[in-house]
C-alpha positions as CSV (number, residue, x, y, z in Angstrom):
1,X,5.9,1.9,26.8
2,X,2.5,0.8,27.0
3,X,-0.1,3.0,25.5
4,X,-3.0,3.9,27.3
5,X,-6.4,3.8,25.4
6,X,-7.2,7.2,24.7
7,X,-3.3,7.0,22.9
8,X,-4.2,4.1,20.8
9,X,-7.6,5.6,20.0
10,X,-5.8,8.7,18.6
11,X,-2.8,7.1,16.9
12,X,-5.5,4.9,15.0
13,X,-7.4,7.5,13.9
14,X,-4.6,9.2,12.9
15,X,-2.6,6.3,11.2
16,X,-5.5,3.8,10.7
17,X,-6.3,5.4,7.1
18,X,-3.6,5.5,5.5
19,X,-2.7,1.9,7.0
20,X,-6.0,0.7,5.6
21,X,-5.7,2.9,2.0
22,X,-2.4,0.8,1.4
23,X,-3.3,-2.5,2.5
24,X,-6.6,-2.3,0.3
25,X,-4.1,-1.3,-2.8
26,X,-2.1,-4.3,-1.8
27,X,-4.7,-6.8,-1.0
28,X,-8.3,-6.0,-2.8
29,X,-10.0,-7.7,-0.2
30,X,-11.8,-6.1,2.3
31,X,-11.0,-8.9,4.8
32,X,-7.6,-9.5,4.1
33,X,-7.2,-5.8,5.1
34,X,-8.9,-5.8,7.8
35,X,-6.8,-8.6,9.0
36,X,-3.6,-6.5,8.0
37,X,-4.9,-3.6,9.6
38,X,-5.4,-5.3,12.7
39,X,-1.9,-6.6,12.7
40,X,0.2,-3.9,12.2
41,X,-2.1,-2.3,15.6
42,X,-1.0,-5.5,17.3
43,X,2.7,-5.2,16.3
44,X,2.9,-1.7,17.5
45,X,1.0,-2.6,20.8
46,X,4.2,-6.0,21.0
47,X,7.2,-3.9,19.8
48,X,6.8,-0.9,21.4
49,X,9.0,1.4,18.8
50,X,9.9,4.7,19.3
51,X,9.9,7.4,17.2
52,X,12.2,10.5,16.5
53,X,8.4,12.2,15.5
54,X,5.5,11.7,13.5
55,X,7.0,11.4,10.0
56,X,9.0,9.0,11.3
57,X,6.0,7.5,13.3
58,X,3.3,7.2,9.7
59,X,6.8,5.7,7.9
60,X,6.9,3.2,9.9
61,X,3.0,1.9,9.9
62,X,3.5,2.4,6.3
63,X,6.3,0.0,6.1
64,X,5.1,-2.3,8.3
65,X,1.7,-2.0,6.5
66,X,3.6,-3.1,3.6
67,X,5.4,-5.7,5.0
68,X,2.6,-7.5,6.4
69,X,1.0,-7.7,2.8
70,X,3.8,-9.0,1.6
71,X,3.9,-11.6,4.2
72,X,0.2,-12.0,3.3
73,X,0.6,-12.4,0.0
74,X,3.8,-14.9,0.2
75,X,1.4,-17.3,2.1
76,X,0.6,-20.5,0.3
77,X,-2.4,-19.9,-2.3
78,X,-3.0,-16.2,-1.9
79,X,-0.8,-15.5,-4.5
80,X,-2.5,-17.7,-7.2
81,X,-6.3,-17.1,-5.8
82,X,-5.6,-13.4,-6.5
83,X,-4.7,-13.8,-9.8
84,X,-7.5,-16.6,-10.7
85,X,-10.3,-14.3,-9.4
86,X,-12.2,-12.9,-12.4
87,X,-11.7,-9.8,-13.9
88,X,-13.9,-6.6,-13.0
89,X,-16.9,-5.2,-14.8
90,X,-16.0,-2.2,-17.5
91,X,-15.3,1.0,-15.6
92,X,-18.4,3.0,-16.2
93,X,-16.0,6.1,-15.1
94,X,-13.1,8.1,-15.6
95,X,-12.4,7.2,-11.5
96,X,-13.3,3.9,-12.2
97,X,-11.2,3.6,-15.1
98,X,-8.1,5.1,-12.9
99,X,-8.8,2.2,-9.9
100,X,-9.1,-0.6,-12.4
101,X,-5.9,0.8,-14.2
102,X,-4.0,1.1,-10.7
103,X,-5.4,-2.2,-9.5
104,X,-3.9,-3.7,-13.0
105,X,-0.3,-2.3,-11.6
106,X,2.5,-5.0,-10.2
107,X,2.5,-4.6,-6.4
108,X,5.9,-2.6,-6.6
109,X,4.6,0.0,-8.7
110,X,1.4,0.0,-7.0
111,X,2.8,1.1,-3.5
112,X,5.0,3.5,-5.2
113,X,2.3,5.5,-6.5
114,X,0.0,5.1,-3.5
115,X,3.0,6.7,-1.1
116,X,3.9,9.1,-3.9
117,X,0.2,10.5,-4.7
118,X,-2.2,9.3,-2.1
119,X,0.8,9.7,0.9
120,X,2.7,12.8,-0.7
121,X,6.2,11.3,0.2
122,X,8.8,12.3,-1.9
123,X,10.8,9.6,-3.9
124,X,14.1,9.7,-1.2
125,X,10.8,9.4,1.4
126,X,9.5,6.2,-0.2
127,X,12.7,4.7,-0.8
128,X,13.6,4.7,2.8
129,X,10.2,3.3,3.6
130,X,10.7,0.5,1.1
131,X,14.5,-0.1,1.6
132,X,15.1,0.8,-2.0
133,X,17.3,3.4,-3.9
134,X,16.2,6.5,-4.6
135,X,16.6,5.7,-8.4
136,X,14.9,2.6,-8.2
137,X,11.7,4.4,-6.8
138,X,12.4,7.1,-9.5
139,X,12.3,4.1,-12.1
140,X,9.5,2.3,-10.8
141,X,7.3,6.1,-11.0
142,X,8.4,6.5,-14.5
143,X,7.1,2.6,-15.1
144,X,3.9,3.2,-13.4
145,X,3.0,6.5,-14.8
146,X,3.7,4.9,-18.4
147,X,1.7,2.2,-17.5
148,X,-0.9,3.9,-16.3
149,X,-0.9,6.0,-19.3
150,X,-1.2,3.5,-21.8
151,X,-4.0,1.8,-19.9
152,X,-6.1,5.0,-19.7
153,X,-5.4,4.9,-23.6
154,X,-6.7,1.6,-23.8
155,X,-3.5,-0.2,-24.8
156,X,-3.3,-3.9,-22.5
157,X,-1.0,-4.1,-19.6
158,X,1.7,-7.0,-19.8
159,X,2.0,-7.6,-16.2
């Protein structure tokens, strides 16, 4: 099925957020999710998928959205320049203070939040997006939230 152009121009503006909310939680970059974002439109327009209906339809450009920053990030270098840049100013806010405490989460724990609070999946939701058990996405919330708590506390992270 080939999608015409007013199709695409809807599905992105329906999809494109959320696709671009999780790649920049993934990535950092404002390029690199741009590039994502990009490629998960592409791989829609080459595979073609079809979809029992739309929660079905935003899992999938959630997964895939996920799946291409792990691809991303697998690549040789990205890995290790992410972790070399240096660290952010001070949060001079409580909503600064919750980004730099979620962009100090592991990747897992990171995406499991973002499709829990910033998605509203529920944890059987995300672990069929991710491929994971129910209990392991149950786990990896608990972890998070603890994390997330002791950093808003001020205690250090051990990533």
């Amino acid at each position: 099925m080939a999608y015409s152009e007013e199709q695409m121009r809807r599905i992105i503006a329906e999809y494109g957020p959320s696709v671009w909310r999780l790649a920049m939680a993934w990535l950092h970059n404002t390029a690199d999710a741009e590039d994502i974002y990009q490629e998960v439109f592409l791989k829609l327009i080459r595979a073609k998928p079809t979809f029992e209906n739309d929660a079905h339809q935003k899992a999938w450009f959630l997964q895939v959205t996920a799946n291409c920053c792990k691809d991303h990030l697998k690549k040789a270098g990205r890995r290790h320049a992410a972790e070399e840049q240096p660290p952010a100013a001070e949060p001079a806010g409580e909503n600064d203070a919750l980004e730099a405490a979620l962009d100090a989460l592991p990747d897992r724990y990171r995406t499991i939040i973002h499709l829990y609070y910033f998605e509203g999946y529920q944890t059987g939701e995300i672990a069929g997006i991710l491929k994971m058990k129910p209990s392991t996405v149950r786990s990896g919330l608990k972890r998070a939230r603890k994390r997330l708590k002791d950093f808003m506390e001020g205690e250090v992270l051990d990533v």
